[in-house]
C-alpha distance (Angstrom), angle and dihedral (degrees) to the residues before:
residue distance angle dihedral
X1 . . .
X2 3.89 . .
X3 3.66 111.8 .
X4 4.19 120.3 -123.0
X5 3.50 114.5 -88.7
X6 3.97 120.5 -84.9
X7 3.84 85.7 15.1
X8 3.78 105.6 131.9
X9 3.77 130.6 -137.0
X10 3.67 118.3 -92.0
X11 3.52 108.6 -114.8
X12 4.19 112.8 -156.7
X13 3.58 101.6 176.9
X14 4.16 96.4 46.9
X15 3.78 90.7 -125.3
X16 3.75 100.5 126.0
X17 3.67 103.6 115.3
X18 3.68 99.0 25.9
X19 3.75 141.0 111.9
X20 2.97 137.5 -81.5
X21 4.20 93.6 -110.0
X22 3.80 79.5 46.6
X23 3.59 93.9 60.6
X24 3.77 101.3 46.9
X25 3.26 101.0 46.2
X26 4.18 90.6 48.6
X27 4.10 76.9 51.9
X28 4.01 91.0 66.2
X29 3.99 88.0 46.6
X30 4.11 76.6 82.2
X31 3.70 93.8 56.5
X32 3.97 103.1 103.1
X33 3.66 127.2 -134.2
X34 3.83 90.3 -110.8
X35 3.85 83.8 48.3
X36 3.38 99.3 55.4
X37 3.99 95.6 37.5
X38 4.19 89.4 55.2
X39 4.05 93.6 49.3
X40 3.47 98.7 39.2
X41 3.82 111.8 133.1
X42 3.62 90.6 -122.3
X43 3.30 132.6 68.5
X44 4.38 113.7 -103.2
X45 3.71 123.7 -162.0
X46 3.85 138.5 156.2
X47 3.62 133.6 -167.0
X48 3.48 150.6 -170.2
X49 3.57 112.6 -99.1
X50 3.65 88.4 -104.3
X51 3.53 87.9 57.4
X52 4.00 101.0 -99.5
X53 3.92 115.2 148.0
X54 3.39 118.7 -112.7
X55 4.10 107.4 159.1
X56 3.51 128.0 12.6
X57 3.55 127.3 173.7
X58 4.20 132.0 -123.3
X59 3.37 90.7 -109.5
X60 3.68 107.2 59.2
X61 3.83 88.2 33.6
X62 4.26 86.9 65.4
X63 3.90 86.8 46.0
X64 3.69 86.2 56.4
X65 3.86 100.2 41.0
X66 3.59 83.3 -135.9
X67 4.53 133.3 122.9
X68 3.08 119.3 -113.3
X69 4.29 86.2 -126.9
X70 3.96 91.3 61.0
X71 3.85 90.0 45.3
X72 3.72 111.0 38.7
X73 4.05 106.9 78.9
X74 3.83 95.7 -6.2
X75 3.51 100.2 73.5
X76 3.78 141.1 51.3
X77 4.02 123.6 -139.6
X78 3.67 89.5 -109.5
X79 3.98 89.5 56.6
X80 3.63 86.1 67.7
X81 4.15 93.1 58.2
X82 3.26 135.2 87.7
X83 3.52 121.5 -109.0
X84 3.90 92.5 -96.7
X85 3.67 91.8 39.0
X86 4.08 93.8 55.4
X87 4.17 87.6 45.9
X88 3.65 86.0 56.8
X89 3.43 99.3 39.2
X90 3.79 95.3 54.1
X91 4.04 90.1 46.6
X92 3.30 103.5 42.6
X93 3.61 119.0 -6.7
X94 3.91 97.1 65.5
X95 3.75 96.7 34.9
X96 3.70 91.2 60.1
X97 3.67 90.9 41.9
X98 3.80 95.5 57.4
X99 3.56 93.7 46.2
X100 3.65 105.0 47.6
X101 3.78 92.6 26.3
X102 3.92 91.3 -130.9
X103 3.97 141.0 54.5
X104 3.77 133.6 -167.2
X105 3.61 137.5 -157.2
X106 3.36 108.1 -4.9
X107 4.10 118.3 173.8
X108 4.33 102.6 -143.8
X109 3.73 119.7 139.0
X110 3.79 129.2 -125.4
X111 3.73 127.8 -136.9
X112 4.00 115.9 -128.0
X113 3.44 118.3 -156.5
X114 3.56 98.3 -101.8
X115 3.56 87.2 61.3
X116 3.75 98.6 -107.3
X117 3.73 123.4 123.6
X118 4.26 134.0 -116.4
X119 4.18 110.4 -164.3
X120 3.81 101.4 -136.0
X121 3.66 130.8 -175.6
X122 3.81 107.5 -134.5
X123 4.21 130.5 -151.5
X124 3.51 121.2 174.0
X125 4.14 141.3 -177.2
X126 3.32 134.7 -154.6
X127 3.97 108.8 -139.5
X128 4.10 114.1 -150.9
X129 3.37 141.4 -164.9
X130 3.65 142.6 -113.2
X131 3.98 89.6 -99.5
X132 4.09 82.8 49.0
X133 4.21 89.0 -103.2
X134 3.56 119.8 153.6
X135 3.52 108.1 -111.4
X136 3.87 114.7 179.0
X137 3.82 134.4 -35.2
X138 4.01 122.1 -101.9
X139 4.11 111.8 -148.9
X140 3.56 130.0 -168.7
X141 4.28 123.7 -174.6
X142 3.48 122.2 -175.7
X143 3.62 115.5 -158.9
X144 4.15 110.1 -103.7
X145 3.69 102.3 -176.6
X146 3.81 91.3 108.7
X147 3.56 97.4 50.3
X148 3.73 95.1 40.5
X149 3.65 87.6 52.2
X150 3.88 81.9 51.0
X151 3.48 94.0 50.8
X152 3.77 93.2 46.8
X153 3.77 85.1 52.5
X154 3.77 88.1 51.7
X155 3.41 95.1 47.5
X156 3.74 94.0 44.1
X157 3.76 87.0 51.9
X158 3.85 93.4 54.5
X159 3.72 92.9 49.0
X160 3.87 97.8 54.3
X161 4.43 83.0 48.7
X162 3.51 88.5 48.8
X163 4.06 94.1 45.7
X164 3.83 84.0 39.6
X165 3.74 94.3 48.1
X166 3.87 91.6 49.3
X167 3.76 94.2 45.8
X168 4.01 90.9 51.2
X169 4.18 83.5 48.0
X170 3.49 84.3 48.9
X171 3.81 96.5 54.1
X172 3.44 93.4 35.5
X173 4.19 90.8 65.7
X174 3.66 91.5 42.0
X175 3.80 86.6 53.2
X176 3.67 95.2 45.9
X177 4.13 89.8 44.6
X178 3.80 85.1 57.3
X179 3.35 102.6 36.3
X180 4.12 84.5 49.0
X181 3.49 96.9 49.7
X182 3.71 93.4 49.2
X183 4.02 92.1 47.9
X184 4.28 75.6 58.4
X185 3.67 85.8 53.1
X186 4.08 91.3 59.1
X187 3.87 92.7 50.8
X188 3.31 137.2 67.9
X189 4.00 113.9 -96.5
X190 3.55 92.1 -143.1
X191 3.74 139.9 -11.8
X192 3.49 125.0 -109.7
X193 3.93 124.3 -105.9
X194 3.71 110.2 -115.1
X195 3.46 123.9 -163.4
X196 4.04 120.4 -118.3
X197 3.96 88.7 4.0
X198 4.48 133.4 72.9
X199 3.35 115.4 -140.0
X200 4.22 125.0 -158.7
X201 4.09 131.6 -177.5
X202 3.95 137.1 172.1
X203 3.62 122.8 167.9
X204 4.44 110.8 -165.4
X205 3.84 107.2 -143.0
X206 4.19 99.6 -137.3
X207 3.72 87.1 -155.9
X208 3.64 131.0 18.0
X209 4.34 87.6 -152.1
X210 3.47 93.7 55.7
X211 3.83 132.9 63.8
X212 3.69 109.6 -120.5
X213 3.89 117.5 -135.7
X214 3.87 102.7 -155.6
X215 4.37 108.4 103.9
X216 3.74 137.3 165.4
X217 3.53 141.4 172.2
X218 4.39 148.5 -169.4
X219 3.96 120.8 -158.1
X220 3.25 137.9 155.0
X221 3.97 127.2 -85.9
X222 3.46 107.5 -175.5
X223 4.25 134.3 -38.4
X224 3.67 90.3 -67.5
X225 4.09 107.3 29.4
X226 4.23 140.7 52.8
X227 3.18 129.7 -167.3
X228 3.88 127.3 -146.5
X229 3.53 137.3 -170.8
X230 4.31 133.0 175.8
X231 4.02 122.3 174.1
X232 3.64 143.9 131.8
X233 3.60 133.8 -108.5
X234 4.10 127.2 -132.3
X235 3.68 114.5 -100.5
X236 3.82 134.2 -3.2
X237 3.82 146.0 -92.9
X238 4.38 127.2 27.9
X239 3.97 94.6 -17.8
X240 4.04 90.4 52.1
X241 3.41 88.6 49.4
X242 3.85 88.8 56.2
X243 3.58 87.9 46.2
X244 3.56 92.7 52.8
X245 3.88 94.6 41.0
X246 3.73 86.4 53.2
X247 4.03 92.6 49.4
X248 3.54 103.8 48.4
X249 3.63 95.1 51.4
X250 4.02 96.6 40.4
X251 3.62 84.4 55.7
X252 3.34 98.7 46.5
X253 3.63 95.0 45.1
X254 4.18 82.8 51.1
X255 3.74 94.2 54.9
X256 3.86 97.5 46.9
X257 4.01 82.8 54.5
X258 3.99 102.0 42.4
X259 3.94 112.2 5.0
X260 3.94 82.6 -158.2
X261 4.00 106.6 119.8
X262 3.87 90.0 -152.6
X263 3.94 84.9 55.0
X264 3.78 99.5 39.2
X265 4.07 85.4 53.4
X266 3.53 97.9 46.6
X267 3.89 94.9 48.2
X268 4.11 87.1 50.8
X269 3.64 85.9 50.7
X270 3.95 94.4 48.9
X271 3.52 82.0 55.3
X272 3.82 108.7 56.0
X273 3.54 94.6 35.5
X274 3.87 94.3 61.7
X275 4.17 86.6 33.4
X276 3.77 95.4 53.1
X277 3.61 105.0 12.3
X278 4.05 93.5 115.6
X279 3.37 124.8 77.3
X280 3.97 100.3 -44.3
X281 3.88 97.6 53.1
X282 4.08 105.6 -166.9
X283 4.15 118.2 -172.5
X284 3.66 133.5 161.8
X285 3.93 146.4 -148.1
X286 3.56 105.3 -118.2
X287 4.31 133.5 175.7
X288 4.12 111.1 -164.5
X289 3.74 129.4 169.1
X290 3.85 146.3 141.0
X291 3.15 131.8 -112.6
X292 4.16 126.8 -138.3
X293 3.89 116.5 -178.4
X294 3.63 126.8 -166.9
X295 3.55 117.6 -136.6
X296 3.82 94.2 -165.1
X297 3.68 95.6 58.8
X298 3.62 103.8 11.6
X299 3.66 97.0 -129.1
X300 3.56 113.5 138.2
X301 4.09 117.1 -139.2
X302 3.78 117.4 -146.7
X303 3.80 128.6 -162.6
X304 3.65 113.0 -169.7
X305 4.54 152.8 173.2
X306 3.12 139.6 -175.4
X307 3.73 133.5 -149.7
X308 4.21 104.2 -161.7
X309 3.64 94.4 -48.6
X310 3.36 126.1 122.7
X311 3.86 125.3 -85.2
X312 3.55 119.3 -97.4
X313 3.53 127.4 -118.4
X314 3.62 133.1 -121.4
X315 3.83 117.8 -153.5
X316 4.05 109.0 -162.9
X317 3.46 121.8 -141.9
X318 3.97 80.3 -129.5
X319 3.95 97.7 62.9
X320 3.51 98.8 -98.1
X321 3.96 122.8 117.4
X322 3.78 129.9 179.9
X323 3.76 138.4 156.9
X324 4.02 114.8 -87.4
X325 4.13 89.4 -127.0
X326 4.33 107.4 -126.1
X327 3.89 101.8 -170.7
X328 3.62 122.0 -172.6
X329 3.31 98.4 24.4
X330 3.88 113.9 151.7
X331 4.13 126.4 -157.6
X332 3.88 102.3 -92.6
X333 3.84 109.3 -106.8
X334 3.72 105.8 16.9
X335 3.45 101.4 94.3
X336 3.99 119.4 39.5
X337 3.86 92.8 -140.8
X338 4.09 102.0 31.3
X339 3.73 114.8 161.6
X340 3.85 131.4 -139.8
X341 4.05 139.4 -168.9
X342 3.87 124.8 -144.8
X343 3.94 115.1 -134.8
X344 3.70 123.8 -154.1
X345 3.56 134.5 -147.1
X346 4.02 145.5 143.8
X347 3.46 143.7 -104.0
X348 3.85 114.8 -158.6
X349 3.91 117.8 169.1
X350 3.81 119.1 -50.7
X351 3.96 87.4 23.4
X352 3.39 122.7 129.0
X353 3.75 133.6 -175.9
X354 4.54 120.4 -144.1
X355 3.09 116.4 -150.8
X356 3.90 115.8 179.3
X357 3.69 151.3 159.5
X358 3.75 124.5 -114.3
X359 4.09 96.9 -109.0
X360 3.35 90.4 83.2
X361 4.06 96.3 58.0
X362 3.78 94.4 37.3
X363 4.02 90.7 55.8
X364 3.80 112.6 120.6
X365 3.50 120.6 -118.8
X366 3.97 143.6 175.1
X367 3.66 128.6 20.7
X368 3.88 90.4 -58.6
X369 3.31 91.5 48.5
X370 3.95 102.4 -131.9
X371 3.45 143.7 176.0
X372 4.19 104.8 -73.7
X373 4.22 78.1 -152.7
X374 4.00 141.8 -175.6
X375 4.16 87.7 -64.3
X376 3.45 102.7 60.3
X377 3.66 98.7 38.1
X378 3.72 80.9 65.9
X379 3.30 101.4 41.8
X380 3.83 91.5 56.4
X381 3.95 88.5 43.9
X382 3.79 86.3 57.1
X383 4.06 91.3 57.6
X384 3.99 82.0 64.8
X385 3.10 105.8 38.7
X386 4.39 105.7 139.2
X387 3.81 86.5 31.5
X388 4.01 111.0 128.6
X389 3.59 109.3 -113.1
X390 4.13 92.2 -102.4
X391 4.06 89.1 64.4
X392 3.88 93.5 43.2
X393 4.08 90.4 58.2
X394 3.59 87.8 38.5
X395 4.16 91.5 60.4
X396 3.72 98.3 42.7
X397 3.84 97.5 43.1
X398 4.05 75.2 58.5
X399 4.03 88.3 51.9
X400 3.69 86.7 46.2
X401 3.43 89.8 63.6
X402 3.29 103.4 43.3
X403 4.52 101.5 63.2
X404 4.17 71.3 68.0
X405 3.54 101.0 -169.2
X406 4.05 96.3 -4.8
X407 4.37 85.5 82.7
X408 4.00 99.2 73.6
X409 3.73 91.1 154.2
X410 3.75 129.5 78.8
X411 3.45 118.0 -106.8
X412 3.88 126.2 -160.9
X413 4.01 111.9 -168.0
X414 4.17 117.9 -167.9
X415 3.77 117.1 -178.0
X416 4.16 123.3 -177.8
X417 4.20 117.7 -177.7
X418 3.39 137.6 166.3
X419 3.71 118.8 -116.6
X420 3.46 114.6 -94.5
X421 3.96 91.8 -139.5
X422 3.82 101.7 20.0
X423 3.55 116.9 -146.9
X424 4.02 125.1 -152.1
């Protein structure tokens, strides 16, 4: 029936006029309830309070690959579980449900039809009557493959850092074993037994990943004389440890030739000046000397340079100790012609010579974190003054560990006394 000119058409929903976004969103005012339950992007059910479905919903019906005829009266919520999911349900899930009366976002899996599975996270409510009755039970699953395939991700993700981490732990020791064993190589095994004289070493890695550079030795010259040497290479890691591999052995090879410190030091210098003398230069501090004891009188006479290290100290039997002054002494392998000068002194019983490198008095300690310095390693040496060599070692190795994480250098400490009481 055509409608009389100029007569407008009705318009029910008042959106004549209105936008766009106006328009569609009076459009889903058409949707019905039932509608909106049956496509919901969740899955709907509701039971009977022993568990008997009574509605279910389009959606959760497609997860299931199930009709609505075969579900709907014929099967319980649990049916729709997998095996896991009805064991939990029954022990916990329900329980908790009757006695709070609602649940929420519970992880159980549902069984499709095919046999496969869908994670879901389940809520439900119990809906009561006037007289306060349970009536039936309201269930809502969301869908949870995305965020289990997230979590699997995740936990994927955390297993490859784990193995990664462990593998990296792994390398690290085996690093650290070699690296250890080839410090070992560097350093004497074990010092010599010298007649009429004890003898004491320790040498504090700063860092078992890196290769230290600090070395020393004691060996024997001839029937009546030994020869010593302590010092520290430039620079850290594989290349220090060539540096030191190459010292050590120069200067023992110099000593065995001409016991003369002056000599010995000026041969190692002759060396690492023409070695390194391009465009790397390498050098080193470096204290040699030889030792002569009497057997009459027990004294012990000791002939000594230095190259840039740091004095030695001299711990008397009488409770003084001072530094055995080294002038002149030049960083070995800087210069191609770098002089030295030998220094003299005595051991008599109860004496003991220190012979150190300088990680020990550029530790950090205290709250401001300074220098621990030249002073008070002497003034600690003093307190043990008389001690045997063994007991000297002993109480700095303790100091040593006590700047903690204020000593990041390696430290090598060498100490040779007299007996206080020599025995035959």
């Amino acid at each position: 029936m055509s409608r009389p000119t100029g007569q407008e058409e009705p318009d029910p929903y008042g959106t004549r006029g209105a936008s766009t976004t106006d328009v569609a969103f009076a459009a889903l005012l058409e949707d019905s309830a039932e509608e909106l339950y049956d496509s919901a992007p969740c899955g709907y059910v509701s039971t009977l309070m022993d568990g008997t479905i009574a509605k279910i919903n389009a959606t959760l019906l497609d997860w299931l690959g199930l009709a609505r005829a075969a579900v709907v009266g014929q099967r319980r919520f649990t049916d729709l579980l997998t095996v896991g999911g009805k064991l939990y349900h029954e022990t916990h899930f329900a329980p908790l449900l009757r006695m709070q009366g609602e649940i929420n976002g519970i992880a159980l899996e549902v069984r499709r039809a095919d046999g496969t599975r869908i994670p879901v996270l389940v809520s439900s409510t119990v809906k009561y009557g006037s007289e306060g009755e349970p009536l039936l039970i309201r269930t809502t699953l969301f869908d949870a493959r995305d965020r289990r395939a997230y979590e699997e991700e995740l936990l994927r993700r955390r297993q490859e850092a784990e193995a990664a981490r462990k593998r990296a732990e792994a390398d690290r020791a085996r690093l650290q074993e070699a690296l250890a064993v080839l410090q070992q190589s560097l350093l004497p095994a074990v010092l010599p037994v010298i007649p009429g004289l004890e003898v004491a070493s320790y040498y504090h890695t700063a860092s078992p990943d890196r290769l230290g550079g600090d070395f020393y030795d004691l060996f024997p010259l001839d029937g009546k004389r030994w020869a010593f040497f302590l010092g520290d290479v430039s620079g850290k890691g594989p290349r220090a440890a060539a540096l030191t591999s190459l010292t050590r052995y120069t200067l023992r090879a110099a000593a065995l030739h001409d016991p003369d410190p002056v000599a010995t030091l000026a041969t190692l210098n002759t060396v690492l000046h023409e070695q390194y003398s391009g465009g790397d230069p390498r050098y080193c501090t470096a204290i040699c000397g030889v030792l002569e004891p009497d057997g009459d009188s027990g004294a012990v006479t000791v002939r000594l340079a230095s190259g840039g290290h740091p004095p030695a100290l001299i711990l008397r039997a009488d409770g003084t100790c001072d530094f055995l002054p080294t002038p002149g002494g030049l960083l070995v392998g800087i210069l191609p012609d770098a002089r030295f000068t030998t220094a003299t002194t005595t051991l008599t019983p109860g004496d003991s010579l220190l012979l150190y490198t300088d990680g020990i008095t550029e530790a950090r300690t205290g709250p401001d974190r300074a220098l621990y310095g030249d002073d008070a390693l002497r003034t600690f040496a003093t307190g043990h003054t008389g001690s045997p060599p063994q007991t000297v070692i002993q109480e700095l190795t303790g100091l040593l560990d006590s700047f903690g994480d204020g000593l990041d250098d390696d430290t090598a400490l060498l100490a040779l006394g007299v007996p206080a009481d020599p025995r035959p």
